[in-house]
Structures are given as structure tokens and as C-alpha cells.
C-alpha positions in Angstrom: 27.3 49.8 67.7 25.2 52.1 64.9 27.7 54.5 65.2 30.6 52.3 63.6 28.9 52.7 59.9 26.7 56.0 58.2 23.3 54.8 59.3 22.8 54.5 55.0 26.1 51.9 55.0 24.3 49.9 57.3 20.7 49.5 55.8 22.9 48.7 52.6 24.8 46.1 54.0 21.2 44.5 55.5 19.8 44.6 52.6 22.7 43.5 50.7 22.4 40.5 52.8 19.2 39.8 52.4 19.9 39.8 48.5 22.4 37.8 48.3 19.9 35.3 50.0 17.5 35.9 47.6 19.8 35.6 44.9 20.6 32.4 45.7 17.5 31.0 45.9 16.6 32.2 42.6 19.6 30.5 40.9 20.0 27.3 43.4 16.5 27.0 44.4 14.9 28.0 41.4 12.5 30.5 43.2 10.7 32.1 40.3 7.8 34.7 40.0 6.8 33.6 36.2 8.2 30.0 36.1 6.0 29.3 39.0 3.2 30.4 36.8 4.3 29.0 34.3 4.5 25.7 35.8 1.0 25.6 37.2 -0.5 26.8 34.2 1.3 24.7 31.2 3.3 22.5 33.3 0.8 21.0 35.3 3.0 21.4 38.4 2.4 23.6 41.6 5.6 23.1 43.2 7.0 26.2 42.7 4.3 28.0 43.0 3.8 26.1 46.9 7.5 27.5 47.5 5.7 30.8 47.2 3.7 29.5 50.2 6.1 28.4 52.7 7.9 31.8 51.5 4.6 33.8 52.7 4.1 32.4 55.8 7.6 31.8 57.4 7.6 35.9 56.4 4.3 36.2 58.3 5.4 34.5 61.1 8.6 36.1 61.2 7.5 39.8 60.8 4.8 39.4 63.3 6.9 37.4 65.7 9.4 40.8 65.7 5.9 43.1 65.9 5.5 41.2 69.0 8.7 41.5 71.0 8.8 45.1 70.0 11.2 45.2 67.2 9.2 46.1 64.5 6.4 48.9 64.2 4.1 48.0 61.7 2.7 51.2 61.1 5.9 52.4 60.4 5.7 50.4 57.4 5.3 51.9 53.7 2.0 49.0 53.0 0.5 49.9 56.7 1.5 53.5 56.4 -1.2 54.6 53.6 -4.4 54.2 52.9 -5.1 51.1 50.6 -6.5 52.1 47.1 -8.1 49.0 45.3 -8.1 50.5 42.2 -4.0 50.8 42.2 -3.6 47.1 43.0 -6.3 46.0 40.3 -4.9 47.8 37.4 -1.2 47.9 38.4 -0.8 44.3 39.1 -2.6 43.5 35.4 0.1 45.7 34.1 3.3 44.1 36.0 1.8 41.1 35.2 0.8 41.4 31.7 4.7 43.2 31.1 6.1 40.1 32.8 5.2 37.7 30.5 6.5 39.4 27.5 9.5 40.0 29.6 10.2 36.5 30.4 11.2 37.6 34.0 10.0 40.0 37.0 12.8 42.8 38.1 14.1 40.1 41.0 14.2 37.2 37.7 16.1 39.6 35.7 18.6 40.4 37.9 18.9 37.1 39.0 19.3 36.2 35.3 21.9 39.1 34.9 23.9 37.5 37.8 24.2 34.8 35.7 25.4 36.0 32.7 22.3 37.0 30.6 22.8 40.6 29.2 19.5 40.4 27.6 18.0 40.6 30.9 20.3 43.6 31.8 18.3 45.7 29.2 15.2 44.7 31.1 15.9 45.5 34.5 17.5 49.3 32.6 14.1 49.6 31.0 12.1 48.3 34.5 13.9 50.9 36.6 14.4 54.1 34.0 10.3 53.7 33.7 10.2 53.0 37.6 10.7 56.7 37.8 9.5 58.1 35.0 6.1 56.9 36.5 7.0 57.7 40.3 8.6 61.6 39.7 8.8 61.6 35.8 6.4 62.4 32.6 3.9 59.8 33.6 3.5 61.2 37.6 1.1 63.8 37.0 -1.1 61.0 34.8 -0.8 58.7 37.8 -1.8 61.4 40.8 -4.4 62.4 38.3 -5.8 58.5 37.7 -5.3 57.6 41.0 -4.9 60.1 43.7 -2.2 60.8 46.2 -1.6 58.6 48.8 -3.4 59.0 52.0 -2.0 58.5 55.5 -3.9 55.7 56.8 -5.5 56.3 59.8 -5.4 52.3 61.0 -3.1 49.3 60.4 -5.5 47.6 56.7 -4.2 44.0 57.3 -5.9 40.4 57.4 -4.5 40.0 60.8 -6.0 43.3 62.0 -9.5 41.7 60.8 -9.3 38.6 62.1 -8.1 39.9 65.7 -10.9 42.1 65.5 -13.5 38.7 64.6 -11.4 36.6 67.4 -10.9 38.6 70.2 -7.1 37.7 70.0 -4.3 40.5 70.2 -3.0 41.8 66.9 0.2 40.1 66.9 -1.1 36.3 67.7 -4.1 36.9 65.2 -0.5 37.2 62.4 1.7 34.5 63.5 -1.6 32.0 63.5 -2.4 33.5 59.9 1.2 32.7 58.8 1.8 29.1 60.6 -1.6 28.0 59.0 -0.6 29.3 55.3 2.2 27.0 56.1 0.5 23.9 57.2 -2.0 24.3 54.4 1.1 24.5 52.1 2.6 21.2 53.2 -0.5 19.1 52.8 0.9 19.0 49.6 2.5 15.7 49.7 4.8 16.8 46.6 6.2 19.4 48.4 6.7 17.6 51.6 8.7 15.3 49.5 10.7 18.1 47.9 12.5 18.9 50.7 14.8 21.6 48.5 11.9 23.6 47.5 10.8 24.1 51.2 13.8 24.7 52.2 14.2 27.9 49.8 10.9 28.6 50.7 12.1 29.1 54.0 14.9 31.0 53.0 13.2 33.5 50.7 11.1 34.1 53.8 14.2 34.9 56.4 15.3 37.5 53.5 12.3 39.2 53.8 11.9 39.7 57.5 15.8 40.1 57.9 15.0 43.6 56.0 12.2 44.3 58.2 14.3 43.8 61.3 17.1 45.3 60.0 16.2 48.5 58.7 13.4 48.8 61.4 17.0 48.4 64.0 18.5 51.1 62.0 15.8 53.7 62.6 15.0 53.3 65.9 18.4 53.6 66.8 19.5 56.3 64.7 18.6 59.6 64.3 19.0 60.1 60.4 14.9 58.9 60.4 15.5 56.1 57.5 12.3 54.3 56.6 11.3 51.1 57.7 11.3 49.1 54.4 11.9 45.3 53.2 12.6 44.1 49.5 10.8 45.1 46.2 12.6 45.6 43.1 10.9 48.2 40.9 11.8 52.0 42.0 15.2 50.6 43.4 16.1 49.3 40.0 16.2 52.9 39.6 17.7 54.3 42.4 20.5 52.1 42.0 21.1 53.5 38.5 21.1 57.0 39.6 23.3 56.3 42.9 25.8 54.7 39.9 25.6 58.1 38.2 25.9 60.5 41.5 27.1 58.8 44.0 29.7 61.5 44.8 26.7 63.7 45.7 24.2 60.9 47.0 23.9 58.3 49.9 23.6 54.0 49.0 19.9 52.7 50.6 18.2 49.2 51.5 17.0 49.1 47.8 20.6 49.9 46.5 22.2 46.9 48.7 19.1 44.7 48.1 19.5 45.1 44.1 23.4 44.4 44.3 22.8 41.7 47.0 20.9 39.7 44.4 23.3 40.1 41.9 26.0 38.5 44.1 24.0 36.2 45.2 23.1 34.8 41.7 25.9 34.8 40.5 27.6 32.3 43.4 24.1 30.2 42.7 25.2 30.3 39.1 28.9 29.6 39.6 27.9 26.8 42.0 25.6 25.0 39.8 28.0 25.7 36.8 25.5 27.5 34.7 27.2 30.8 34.5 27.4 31.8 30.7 27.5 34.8 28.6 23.8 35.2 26.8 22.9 37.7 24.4 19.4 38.5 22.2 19.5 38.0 18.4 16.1 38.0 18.0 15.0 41.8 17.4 10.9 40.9 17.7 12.2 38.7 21.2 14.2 42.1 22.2 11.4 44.3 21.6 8.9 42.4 23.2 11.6 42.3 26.5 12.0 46.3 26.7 8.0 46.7 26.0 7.7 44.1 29.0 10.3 46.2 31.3 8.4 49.6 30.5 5.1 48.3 31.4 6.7 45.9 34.9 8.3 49.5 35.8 4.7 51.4 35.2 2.7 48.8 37.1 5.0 48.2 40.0 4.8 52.1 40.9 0.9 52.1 40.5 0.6 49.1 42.4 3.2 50.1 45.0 5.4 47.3 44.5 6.3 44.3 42.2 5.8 40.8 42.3 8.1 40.7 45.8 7.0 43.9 47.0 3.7 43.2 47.4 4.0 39.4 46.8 6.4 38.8 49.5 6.8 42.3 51.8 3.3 43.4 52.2 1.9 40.0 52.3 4.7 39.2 55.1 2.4 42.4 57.1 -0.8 40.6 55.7 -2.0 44.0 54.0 -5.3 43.7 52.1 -3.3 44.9 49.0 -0.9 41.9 49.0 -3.3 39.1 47.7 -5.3 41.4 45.4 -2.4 42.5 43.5 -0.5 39.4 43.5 -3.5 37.3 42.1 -3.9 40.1 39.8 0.1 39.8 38.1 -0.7 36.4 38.2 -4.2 37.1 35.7 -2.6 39.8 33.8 0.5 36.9 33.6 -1.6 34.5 32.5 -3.1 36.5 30.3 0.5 37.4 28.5 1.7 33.9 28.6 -1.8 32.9 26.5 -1.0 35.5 23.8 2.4 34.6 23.4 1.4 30.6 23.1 -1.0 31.3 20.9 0.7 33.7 18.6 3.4 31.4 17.7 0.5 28.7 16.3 -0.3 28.4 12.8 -3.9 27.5 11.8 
């Protein structure tokens, strides 16, 4: 069956897939990186932010349910693969968060937002992915390596699960799916939620995107023999490698992060068509545009440094449990915060 598509075509089309879910579920189900902060923050509502919940552990579940039956390596893994540097999640997640907030949107809100018709958000995700790789092979690299080191193969699997198989007794695998079924049950003790039956139901779909890369891309290599990576969906350095494959793709090959970054796009743009909210949006503000790009440079900076954005980390590495998911997504959230609470306050008057 692999050999009916280029092994590339058919990580593309997964991810593709997989992105148009996600897509979806930012324009129908509202499922929001910064509007979920928002909301618990200044809108006194944890909702979205419990969608985020059911999202984490019905990825859990699933990408340790496919670890079990032998579809999935986790070690393969770009999160599992390296050694886990604190210091990159600490201070990039503070940036991507930080730059969030004066963006108005992480790289998966933007181009959900572009789907739907907002060009202003179009400069963003150009900004986000240009400084993607400026900080990942550009200028900025050699500052990086020097700040913080090169990656190191790590030598065993840094996850939650791994520690609390190790504190149980219980094999690897188990140890993840009981992790991921109790982040849901403590999710839906939320009575809220239970009664917002829409939001868990994105939740669960945002989920299913995330291990349908997993599975799919983790098909495509052990069946192949072109040795593609293992990956699942983040949208910071494929931002960029999207906008180079647009500019060389009569010398280049389409990826996961290429199909992933389109998938969205489709997908947000049916969501917006469905719900009727597709309309043409432009910036006439020059301090609101100039606040957006600053935003998009810094999200780009901090994604790299923190090896992955909001989803990558937020979503993908927490669906392997890796100690760097929760570390840097609590820290976007602070440095989010913290944006959010200089834009409020800057537009008082004493």
C-alpha cells in the first residue's frame, strides 16, 4: 500500500488530515491557545481552558494505547529523542508566551484566523515562520547553541509515565494510558464542562488529530525505507518550511508540517464558511500592526528554543508525557499572562 504515494505525499496527506481537524475545531469549536487564557484570567471562565484537558488526555491515552500494541516507538520521537534542557523550556515558553499576547494569536490561531479571512494574521504567521528559522539555521543559531547547547541524544525515555511506572511497578505503557484517563476524569468533575457537551467534544477531537500524526507518520517510517521522522503537530519551524517548499518546490519534497499547516487552513476555512463568519479583515491600526509582527518574531524565537509552540509542546509532547510539556506550557501561559497585563493596563488612563 506505501508504495502507491512518495513516502513524503503520504505523511502530507496525514498530516493534512490531521489539520484540517484541527482547523475545525479552532473555528467551530472555538479551541483557542490565548482565548482560553484569556478566559480564565479576565473572563472568569475555565471552559476553554478544560477543553485543553480532555485534549491532553484523550492524546495520552491514544499515543500510549498505539506504544502499546506496537505502533508507535516513543523513542523515536523528536521530545523522547533528546535530552530535556530546563533552561530551553523556562525561557522559551516566556518568550512564545509573552509574543502571544501581543500577537493576539499562537501560529495554530493565526492560521486558523487566516482560514477565515484575516490577512492581518497572515503577516503574523510570515513573521512566526521567517524568524522560525532564522533562530533554528539563521543569524540567531549560533546565539542559541551558544545560550543553550546542542541537543543531546537522550540516553532514556524523560516522561511522567516513565516515573510513575518506575514508583508503581506497572509497565511503561499502562503507567500512560492511567496518567491520560485520569487527566480526563479530573477534567470532567467540572460540572460546566460536563454540561458543555460541544467543548468536550472538540476536546476530543483536537486529541485524535494529535495521535492520528503519531500513528501516521510513525506507519510511514517503519514501512518505508526513505527514514522520515516520527513527528506529530507543532506549528512554529513548519510555518517556515511551508514558505520555503512555496518557493522551491521544484527542487524540494512536501512533509507532515507542510500538510499539517495547509490542513488547518482548510479546515478553518470550512469552520468559517459553516458558521458564516468568513470575512475579509485587514489592520489599520499601525501601533496594533506593529505590536502583531513584534509578537510573531518573538512566538518564532521562543518556539525554536523551547522546541515547540503552544501545540507542540502543549499538545504533542504532553500526549508522550515528556517533563518539558507542562514546564513550558505553564510557562507561555505566565509569559501570556504577563503580556495580556501590559496590554490592559497600557490602554488605562490615571
Amino acid at each position: 500500500m506505501i508504495d502507491a504515494l512518495p513516502e513524503p505525499v503520504w505523511v502530507a496527506l496525514i498530516g493534512m488530515a490531521g489539520g484540517i481537524l484541527l482547523g475545525l475545531a479552532a473555528r467551530i469549536g472555538r479551541f483557542c491557545t490565548l482565548g482560553a487564557i484569556e478566559d480564565l484570567y479576565y473572563g472568569e471562565s475555565p471552559l476553554r481552558l478544560q477543553m485543553w484537558g480532555i485534549a491532553i488526555g484523550v492524546a495520552v491515552i491514544g499515543t500510549f494505547g498505539l506504544s502499546g500494541l506496537g505502533l508507535l516507538d516513543l523513542g523515536d520521537t523528536l521530545y523522547l529523542s533528546r535530552r530535556w534542557n530546563p533552561f530551553e523550556s523556562i525561557v522559551g515558553g516566556l518568550i512564545f508566551g509573552y509574543g502571544m499576547a501581543l500577537a493576539g494569536n499562537c501560529g495554530y490561531g493565526a492560521l486558523a484566523r487566516v482560514g477565515g479571512g484575516d490577512l492581518r494574521s497572515l503577516l503574523i504567521v510570515l513573521v512566526m515562520g521567517i524568524f522560525s528559522y532564522i533562530t533554528l539555521n539563521g543569524p540567531l543559531a549560533g546565539l542559541r547553541v551558544w545560550l543553550f547547547g546542542v541537543p543531546e541524544p537522550s540516553l532514556e525515555l524523560p516522561t511522567l509515565a516513565g516515573a510513575f511506572a518506575q514508583a508503581s511497578g506497572v509497565p511503561l505503557n499502562i503507567a500512560g494510558c492511567v496518567l491520560g484517563i485520569a487527566i480526563v476524569g479530573l477534567t470532567l468533575t467540572s460540572k460546566p464542562l460536563r454540561q458543555a457537551k460541544d467543548f468536550i467534544f472538540w476536546g476530543l477531537i483536537v486529541g485524535i488529530a494529535i495521535v492520528s500524526g503519531w500513528a501516521g507518520t510513525s506507519w510511514v517510517s517503519s514501512q518505508g525505507f526513505d527514514g522520515l521522522p516520527v513527528v506529530s503537530h507543532t506549528f512554529s519551524a513548519p510555518l517556515g518550511e511551508t514558505m520555503l517548499y512555496l518557493m522551491t518546490s521544484s527542487g524540494d519534497t512536501v512533509s507532515f508540517g507542510v500538510g499539517s499547516v495547509v490542513g488547518v487552513l482548510i479546515g478553518a476555512l470550512l469552520g468559517s464558511l459553516y458558521k458564516g463568519h468568513f470575512r475579509w479583515e485587514a489592520c489599520d491600526d499601525p501601533r496594533e500592526l506593529r505590536r502583531q509582527l513584534l509578537g510573531g518574531a518573538l512566538m518564532g524565537t521562543g518556539a525554536v528554543v523551547a522546541a515547540g509552540c503552544s501545540v507542540g509542546q502543549g499538545l504533542s509532547a504532553f500526549s508522550l508525557l515528556a517533563f518539558s510539556a507542562p514546564v513550558t506550557l505553564l510557562c507561555i501561559m505566565a509569559g501570556a499572562a504577563l503580556g495580556l497585563r501590559q496590554l490592559i493596563l497600557g490602554f488605562q488612563r490615571y
